[in-house]
ChimeraX commands (.cxc) that place a marker at each C-alpha (Angstrom):
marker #1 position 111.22,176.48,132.63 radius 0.5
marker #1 position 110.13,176.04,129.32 radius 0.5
marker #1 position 107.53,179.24,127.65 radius 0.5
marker #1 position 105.47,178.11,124.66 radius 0.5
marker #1 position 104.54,180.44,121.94 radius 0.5
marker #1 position 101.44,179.91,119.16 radius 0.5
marker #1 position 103.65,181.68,116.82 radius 0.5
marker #1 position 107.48,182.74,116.97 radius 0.5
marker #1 position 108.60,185.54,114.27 radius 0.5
marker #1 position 112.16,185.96,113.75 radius 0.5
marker #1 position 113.70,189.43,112.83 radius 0.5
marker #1 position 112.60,192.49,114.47 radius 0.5
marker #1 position 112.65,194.76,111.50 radius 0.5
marker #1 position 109.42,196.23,109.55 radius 0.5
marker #1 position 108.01,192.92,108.22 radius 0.5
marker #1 position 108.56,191.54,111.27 radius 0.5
marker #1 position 106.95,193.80,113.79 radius 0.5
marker #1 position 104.34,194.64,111.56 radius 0.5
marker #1 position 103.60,190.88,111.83 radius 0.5
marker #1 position 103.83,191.16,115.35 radius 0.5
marker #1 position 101.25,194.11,115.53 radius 0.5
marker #1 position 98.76,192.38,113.53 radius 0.5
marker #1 position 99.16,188.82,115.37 radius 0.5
marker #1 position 98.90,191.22,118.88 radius 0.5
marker #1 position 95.69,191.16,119.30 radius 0.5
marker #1 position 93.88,188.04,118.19 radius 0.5
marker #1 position 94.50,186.09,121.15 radius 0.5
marker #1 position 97.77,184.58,120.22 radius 0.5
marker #1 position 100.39,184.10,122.40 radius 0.5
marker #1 position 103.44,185.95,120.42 radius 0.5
marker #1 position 106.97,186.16,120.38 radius 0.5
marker #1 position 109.43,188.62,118.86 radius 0.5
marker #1 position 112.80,187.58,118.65 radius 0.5
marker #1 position 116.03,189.23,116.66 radius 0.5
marker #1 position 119.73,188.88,116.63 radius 0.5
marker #1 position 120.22,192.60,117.92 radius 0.5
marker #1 position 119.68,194.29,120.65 radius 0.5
marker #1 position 117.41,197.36,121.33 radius 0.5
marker #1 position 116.76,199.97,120.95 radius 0.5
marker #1 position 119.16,199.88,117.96 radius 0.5
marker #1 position 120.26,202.53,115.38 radius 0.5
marker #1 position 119.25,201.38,111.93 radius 0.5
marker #1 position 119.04,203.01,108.62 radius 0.5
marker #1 position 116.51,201.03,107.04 radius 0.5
marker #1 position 113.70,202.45,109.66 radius 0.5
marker #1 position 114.91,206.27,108.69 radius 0.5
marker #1 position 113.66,205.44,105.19 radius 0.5
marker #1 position 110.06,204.77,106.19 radius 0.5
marker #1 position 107.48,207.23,104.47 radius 0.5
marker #1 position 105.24,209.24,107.04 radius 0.5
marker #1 position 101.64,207.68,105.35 radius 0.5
marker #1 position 103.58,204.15,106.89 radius 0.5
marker #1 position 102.95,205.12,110.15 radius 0.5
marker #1 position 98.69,205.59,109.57 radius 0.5
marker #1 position 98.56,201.87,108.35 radius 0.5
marker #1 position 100.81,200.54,111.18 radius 0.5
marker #1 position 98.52,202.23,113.41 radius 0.5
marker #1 position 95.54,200.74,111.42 radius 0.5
marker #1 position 97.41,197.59,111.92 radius 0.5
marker #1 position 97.64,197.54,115.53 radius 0.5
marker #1 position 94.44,199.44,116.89 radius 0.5
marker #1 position 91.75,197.36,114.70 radius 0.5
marker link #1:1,2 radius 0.2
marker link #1:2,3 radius 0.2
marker link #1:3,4 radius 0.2
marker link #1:4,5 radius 0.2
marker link #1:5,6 radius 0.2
marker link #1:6,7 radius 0.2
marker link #1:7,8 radius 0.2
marker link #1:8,9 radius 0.2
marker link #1:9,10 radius 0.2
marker link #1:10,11 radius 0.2
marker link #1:11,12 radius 0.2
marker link #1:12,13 radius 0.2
marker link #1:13,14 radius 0.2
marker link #1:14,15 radius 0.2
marker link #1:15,16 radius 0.2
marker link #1:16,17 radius 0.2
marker link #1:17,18 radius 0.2
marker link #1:18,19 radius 0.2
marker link #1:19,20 radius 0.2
marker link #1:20,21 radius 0.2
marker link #1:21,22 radius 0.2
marker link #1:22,23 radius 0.2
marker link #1:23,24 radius 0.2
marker link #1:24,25 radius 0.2
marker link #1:25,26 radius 0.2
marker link #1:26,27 radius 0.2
marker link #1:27,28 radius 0.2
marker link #1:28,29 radius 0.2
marker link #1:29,30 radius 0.2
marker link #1:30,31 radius 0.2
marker link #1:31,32 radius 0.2
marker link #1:32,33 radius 0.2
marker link #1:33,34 radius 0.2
marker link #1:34,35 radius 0.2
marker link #1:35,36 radius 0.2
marker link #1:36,37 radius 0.2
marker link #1:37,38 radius 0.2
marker link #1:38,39 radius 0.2
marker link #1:39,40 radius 0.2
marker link #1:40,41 radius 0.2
marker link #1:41,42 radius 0.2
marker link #1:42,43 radius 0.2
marker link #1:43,44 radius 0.2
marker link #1:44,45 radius 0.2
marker link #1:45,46 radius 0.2
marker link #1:46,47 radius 0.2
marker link #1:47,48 radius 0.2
marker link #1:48,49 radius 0.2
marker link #1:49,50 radius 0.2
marker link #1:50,51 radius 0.2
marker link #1:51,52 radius 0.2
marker link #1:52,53 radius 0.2
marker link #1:53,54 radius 0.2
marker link #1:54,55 radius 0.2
marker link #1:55,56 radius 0.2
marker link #1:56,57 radius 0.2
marker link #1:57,58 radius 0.2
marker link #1:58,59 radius 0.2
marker link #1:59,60 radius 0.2
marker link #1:60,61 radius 0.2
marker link #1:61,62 radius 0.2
view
């Protein structure tokens, strides 16, 4: 069985499922694939600032 996709990011990190957030609700059919498996420990995500979190909620409720 073959699954089609409107648009396919690759990586899982910030840009990534920001991009994924944003795409999530206009109707597209998404996918979000990475190399890793998760949940994952990752010191890049410890290093996001706390007003990050307001605009990735902005992102993903509007």
């Amino acid at each position: 069985m073959t699954e089609q996709f409107d648009v396919i990011i690759c990586g899982a990190g910030p840009a990534g499922t920001t991009c994924a957030l944003a795409l999530g609700n206009t109707g597209l059919k998404v996918a979000l694939v990475d190399k890793s498996n998760f949940p994952r420990d990752k010191v890049c995500g410890d290093g996001v600032a706390n007003k990050s979190i307001g605009i990735v909620k902005k992102i993903y409720w509007n």
